[in-house]
C-alpha positions as CSV (number, residue, x, y, z in Angstrom):
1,X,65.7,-100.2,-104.4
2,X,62.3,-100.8,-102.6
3,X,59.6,-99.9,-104.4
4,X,58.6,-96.9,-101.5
5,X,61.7,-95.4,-102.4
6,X,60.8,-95.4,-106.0
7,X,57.3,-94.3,-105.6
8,X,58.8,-91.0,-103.8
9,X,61.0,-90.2,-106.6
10,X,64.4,-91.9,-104.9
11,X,67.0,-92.0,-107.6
12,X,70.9,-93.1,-108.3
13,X,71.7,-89.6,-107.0
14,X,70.0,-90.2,-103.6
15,X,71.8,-94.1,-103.6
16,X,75.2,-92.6,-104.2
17,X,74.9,-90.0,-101.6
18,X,73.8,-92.5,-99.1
19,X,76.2,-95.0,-99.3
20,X,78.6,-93.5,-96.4
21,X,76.1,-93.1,-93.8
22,X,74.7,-96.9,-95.2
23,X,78.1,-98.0,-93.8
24,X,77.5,-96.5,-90.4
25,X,74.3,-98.5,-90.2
26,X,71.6,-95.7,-90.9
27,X,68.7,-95.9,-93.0
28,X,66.9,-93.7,-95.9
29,X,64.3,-91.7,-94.8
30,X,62.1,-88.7,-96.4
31,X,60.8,-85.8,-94.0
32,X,57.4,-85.7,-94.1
33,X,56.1,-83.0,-91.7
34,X,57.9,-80.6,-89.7
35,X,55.9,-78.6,-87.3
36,X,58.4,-76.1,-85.1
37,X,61.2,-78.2,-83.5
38,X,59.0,-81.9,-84.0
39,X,60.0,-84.2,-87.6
40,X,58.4,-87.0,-88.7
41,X,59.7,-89.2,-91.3
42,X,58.9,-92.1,-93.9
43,X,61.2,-95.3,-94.2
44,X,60.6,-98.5,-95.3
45,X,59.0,-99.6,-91.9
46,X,56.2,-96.8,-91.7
47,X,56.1,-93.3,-89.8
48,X,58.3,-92.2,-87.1
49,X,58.8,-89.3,-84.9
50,X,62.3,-87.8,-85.0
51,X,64.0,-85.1,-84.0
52,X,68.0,-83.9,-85.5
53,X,71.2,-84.8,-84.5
54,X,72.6,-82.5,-82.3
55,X,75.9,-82.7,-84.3
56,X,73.8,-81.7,-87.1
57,X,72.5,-78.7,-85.3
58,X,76.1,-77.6,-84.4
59,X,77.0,-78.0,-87.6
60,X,74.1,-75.8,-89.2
61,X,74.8,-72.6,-90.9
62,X,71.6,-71.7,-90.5
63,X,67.9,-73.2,-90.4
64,X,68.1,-74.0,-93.9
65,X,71.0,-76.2,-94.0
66,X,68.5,-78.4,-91.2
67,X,65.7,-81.0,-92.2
68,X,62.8,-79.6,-94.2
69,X,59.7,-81.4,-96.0
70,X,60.6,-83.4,-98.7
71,X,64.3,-83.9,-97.8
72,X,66.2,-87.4,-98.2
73,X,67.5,-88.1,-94.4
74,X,70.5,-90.7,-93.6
75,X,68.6,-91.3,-89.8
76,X,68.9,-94.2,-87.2
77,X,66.0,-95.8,-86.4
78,X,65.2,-98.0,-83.8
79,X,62.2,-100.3,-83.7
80,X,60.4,-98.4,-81.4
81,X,60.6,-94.7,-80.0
82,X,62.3,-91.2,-81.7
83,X,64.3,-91.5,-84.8
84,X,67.5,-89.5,-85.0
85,X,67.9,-87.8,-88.5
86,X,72.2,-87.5,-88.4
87,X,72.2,-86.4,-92.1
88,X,70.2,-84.4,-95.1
89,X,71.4,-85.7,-98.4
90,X,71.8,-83.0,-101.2
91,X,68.8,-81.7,-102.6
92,X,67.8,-81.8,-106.0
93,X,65.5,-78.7,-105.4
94,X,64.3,-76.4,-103.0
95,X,61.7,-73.3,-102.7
96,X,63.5,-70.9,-100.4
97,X,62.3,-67.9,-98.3
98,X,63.5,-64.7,-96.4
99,X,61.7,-65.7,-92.8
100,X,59.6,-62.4,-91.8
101,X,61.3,-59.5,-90.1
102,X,64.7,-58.4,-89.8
103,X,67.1,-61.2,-89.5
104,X,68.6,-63.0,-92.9
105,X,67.6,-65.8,-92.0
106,X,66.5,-68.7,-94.8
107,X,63.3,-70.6,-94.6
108,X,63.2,-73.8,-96.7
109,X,59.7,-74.8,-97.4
110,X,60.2,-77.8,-99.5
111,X,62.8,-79.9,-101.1
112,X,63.1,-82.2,-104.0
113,X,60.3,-81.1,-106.0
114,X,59.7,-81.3,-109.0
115,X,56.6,-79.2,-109.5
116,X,55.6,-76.0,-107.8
117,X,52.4,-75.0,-107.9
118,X,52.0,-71.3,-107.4
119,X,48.3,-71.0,-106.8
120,X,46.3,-67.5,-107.0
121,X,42.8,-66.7,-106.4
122,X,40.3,-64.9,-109.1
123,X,39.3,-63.0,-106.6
124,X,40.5,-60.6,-104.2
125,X,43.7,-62.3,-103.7
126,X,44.2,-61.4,-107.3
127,X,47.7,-59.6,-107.0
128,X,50.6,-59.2,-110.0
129,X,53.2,-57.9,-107.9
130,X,52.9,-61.0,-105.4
131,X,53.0,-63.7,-108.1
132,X,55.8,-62.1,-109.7
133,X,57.5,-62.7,-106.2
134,X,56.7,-66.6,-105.9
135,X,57.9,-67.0,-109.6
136,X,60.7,-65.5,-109.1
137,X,61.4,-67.7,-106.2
138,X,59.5,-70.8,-108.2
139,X,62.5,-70.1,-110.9
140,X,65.2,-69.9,-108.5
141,X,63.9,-73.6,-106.8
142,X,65.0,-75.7,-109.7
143,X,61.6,-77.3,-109.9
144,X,59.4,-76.2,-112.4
145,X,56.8,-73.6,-111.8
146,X,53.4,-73.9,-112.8
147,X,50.7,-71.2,-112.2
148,X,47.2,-72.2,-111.3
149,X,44.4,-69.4,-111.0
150,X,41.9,-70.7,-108.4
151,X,38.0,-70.1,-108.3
152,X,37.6,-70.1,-111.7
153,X,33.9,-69.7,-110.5
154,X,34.3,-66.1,-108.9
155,X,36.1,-64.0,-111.9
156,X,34.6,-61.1,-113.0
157,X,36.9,-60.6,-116.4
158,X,38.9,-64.3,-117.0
159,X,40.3,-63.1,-120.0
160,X,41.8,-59.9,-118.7
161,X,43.2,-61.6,-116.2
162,X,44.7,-64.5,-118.2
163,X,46.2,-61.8,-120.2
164,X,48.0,-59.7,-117.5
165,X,49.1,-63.2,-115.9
166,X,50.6,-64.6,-119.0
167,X,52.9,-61.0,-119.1
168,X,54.7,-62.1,-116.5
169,X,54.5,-65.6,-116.0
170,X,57.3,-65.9,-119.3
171,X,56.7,-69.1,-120.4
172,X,55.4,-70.9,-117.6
173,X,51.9,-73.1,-117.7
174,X,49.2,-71.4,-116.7
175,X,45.5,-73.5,-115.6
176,X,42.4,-71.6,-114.7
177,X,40.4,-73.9,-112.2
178,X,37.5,-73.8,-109.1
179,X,38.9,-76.5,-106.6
180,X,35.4,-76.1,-104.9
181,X,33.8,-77.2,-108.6
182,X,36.7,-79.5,-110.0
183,X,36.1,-77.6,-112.6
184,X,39.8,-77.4,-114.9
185,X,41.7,-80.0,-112.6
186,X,42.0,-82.8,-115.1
187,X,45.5,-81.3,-116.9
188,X,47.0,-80.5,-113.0
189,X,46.7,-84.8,-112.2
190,X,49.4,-84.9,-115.0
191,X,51.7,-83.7,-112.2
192,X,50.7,-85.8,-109.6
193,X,51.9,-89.3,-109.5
194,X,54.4,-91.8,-108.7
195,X,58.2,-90.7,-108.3
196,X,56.6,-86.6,-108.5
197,X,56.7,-84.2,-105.6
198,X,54.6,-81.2,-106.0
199,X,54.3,-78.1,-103.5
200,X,51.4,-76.4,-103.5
201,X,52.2,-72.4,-102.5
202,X,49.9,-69.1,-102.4
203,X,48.6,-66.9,-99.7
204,X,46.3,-67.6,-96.7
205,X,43.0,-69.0,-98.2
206,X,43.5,-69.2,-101.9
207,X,41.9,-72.6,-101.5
208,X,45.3,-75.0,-101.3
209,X,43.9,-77.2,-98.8
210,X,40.4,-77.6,-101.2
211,X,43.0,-78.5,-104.4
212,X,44.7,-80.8,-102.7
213,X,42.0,-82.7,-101.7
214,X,40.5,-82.8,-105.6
215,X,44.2,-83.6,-106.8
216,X,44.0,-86.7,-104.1
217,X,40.9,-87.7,-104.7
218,X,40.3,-88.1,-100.7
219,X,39.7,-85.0,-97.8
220,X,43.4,-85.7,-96.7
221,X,43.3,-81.5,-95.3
222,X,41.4,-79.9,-93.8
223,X,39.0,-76.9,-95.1
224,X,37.7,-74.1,-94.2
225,X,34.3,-72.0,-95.6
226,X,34.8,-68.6,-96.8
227,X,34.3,-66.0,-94.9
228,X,31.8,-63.7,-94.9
229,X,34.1,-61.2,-97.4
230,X,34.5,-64.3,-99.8
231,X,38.2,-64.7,-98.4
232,X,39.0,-68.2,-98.0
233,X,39.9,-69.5,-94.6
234,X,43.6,-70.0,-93.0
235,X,43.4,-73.7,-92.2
236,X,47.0,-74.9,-92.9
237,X,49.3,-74.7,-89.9
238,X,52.2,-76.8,-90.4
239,X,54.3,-77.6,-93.7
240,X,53.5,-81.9,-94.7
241,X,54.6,-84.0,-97.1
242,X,51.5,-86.0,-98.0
243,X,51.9,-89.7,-98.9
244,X,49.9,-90.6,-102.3
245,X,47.9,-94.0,-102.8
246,X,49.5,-94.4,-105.6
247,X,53.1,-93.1,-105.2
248,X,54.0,-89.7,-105.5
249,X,53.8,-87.1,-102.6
250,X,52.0,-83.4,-102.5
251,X,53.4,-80.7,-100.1
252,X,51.2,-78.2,-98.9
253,X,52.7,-75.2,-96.6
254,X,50.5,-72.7,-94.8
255,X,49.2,-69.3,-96.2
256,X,52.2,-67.1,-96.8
257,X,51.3,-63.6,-95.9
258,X,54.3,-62.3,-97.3
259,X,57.2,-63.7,-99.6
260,X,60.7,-62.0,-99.4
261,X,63.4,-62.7,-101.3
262,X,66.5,-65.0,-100.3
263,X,68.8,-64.9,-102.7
264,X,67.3,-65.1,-106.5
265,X,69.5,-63.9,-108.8
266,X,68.7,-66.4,-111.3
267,X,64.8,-66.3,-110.4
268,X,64.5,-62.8,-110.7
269,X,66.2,-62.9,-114.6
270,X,64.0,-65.6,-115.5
271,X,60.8,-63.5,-114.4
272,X,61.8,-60.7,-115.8
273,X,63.0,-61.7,-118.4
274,X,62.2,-58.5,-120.5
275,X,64.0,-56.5,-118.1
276,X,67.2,-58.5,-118.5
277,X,67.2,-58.4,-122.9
278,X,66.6,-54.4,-122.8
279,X,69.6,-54.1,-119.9
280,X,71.8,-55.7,-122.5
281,X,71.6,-52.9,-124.7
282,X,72.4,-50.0,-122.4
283,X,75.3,-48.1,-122.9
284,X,76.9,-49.6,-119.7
285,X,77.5,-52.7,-118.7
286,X,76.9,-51.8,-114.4
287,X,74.0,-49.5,-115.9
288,X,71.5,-49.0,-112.8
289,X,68.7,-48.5,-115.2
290,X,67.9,-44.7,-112.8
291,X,69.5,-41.7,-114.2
292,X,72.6,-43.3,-116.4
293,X,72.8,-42.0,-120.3
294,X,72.1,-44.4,-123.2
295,X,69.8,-46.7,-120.8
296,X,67.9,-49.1,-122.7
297,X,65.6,-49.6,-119.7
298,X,64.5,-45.7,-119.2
299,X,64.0,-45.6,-122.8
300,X,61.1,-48.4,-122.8
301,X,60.0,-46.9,-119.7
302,X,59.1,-43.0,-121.5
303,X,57.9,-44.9,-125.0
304,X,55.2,-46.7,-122.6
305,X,56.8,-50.4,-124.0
306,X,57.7,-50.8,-120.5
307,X,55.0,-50.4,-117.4
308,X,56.3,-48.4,-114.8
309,X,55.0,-50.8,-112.0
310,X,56.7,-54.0,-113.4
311,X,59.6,-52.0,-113.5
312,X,59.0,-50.9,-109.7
313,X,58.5,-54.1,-109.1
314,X,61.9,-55.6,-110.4
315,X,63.8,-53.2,-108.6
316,X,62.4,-53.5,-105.4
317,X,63.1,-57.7,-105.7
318,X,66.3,-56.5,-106.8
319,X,67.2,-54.5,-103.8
320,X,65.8,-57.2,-101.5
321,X,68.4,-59.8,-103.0
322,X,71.2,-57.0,-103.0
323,X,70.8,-56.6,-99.4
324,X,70.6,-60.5,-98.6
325,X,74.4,-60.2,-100.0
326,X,76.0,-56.9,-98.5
327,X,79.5,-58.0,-97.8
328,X,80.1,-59.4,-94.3
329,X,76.7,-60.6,-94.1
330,X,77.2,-64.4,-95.0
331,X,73.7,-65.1,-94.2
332,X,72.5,-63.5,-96.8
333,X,74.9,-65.3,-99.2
334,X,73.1,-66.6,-102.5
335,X,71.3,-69.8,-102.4
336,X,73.4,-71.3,-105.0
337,X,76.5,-71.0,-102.6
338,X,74.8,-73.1,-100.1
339,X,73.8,-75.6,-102.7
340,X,77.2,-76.2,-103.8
341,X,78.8,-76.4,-100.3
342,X,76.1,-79.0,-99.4
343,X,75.9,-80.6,-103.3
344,X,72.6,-79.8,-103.5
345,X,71.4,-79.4,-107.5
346,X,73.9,-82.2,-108.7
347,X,71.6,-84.8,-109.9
């Protein structure tokens, strides 16, 4: 194994699954920027451009079973011009999306990570309700979530806010940092390093570009000043996989205005966690925690052990995923149906 391989976290997983296309003559590749229809991918020889396979595109399900940042490719590449990316070996991870609007459709905005950071702002991008959504999806990604409150520098009431975060985090670690100070950013480098992939996820402006540019130790993204409303500006466009000195690879995505749900069964009971231990003592089993007798769930709600919004809040995720997998609608089917059919999670 070549030491680039290693450095990007390439394992025996990765070496069994590429053995058949090895045969055919194609090489090991990780996606390291996709921007619309245009790839680009690292192998041993450097940086290519690429596009997919049309076989491969035939073949798709849907835009999530194509290449996405961080994915192990099995690609021909020639020594000069467009490489052609014929294969996407199974994942060991991926942070998943419902794309915006209508249509079930999956959008896949990293793979084989082993960190997500889900990165908030202390100020007003300070939202509950939305960072219950990317932990829920954080959860459901295999990697392990880790919550980092940004601009440290502009809270008005830390500890409050610590407080309310660590409700519903459930267990995950929590860092309080200003990526404009470096102030806190020490205990985040412990993530960072050869063989690691961390993502790097939060809305428009909550300073991702800045972090990653502390964590790297080199202006690798471009930043923007705040505005004039102390909103940070939208400077990402385009989801990359970026290359460490010394090994390792950080992913950072654009601003997501909104997260919906794709599939999270597993996410959502892992974030609510509380939710899920009071269900088990309801009188029924398919109890729909709304107007059912002997509901353990409306019982914490009237004694005030259960707030009414996090409640709100679970059910609304919960409808989302329920309607991702109304029968007939196989787009919608859970993520860990598409994992097994392409062996993603098998390590």
């Amino acid at each position: 194994m070549s030491d680039w391989k290693s450095d990007q976290g390439w394992g025996p997983d990765f070496d069994a699954a590429m053995k058949p296309y090895a045969l055919k003559g194609l090489e090991p590749a990780r996606v390291i920027l996709v921007y619309r229809k245009q790839l680009k991918v690292l192998s041993h020889r450097g940086e290519h451009w690429a596009r997919t396979g049309g076989r491969m595109i035939h073949k798709a399900h849907d835009q999530g079973d194509l290449p996405a940042v961080g994915d192990w490719v099995a690609a021909r590449i020639p020594e000069s011009g467009e490489a052609l990316v014929n294969a996407v070996l199974p994942r060991r991870s991926a942070f998943v999306r419902k794309v915006a609007g209508e249509n079930a459709t999956p959008q896949v905005l990293g793979t084989n990570l082993d960190t997500v950071l889900v990165v908030m702002g202390l100020d007003r991008d300070f939202s509950l309700r939305r960072l219950e959504r990317f932990m829920t999806l954080a959860w459901e990604s295999k990697a392990t979530p880790v919550v980092v409150l940004n601009k440290a520098d502009l809270a008005q009431d830390l500890a409050t806010d610590l407080e309310v975060v660590k409700d519903i985090t459930r267990g995950a670690a929590i860092f309080t940092v200003s990526a404009l100070t470096g102030e806190g950013l020490a205990p985040l480098r412990d993530y960072v390093g050869p063989g690691k992939t961390v993502a790097l996820l939060g809305s428009s402006g909550v300073g991702k570009s800045t972090l990653v540019n502390r964590l790297v130790g080199a202006e690798v993204m471009v930043t923007g000043d705040l505005k004039d409303d102390g909103r940070g500006r939208h400077t990402t466009t385009k989801r990359e996989l970026i290359v460490l000195p010394g090994g390792g690879a950080i992913i950072d995505t654009p601003g997501l205005r909104e997260v919906q749900m794709w599939a999270a069964e597993g996410g959502l009971a892992k974030t609510f966690d509380d939710i899920e231990a009071l269900a088990k003592s309801c009188r029924f089993s398919d109890c729909r925690h709304l107007a059912e007798p002997g509901c353990a769930v409306k019982a914490a709600l009237e004694a005030g052990e259960l707030e009414d919004v996090r409640f709100d809040s679970w059910l609304e995720l919960q409808r989302e995923i329920e309607w991702l997998q109304k029968p007939g609608d196989t787009r919608g089917r859970p993520e860990s149906k598409r994992r097994a059919r392409l062996g993603h999670g098998k390590r």
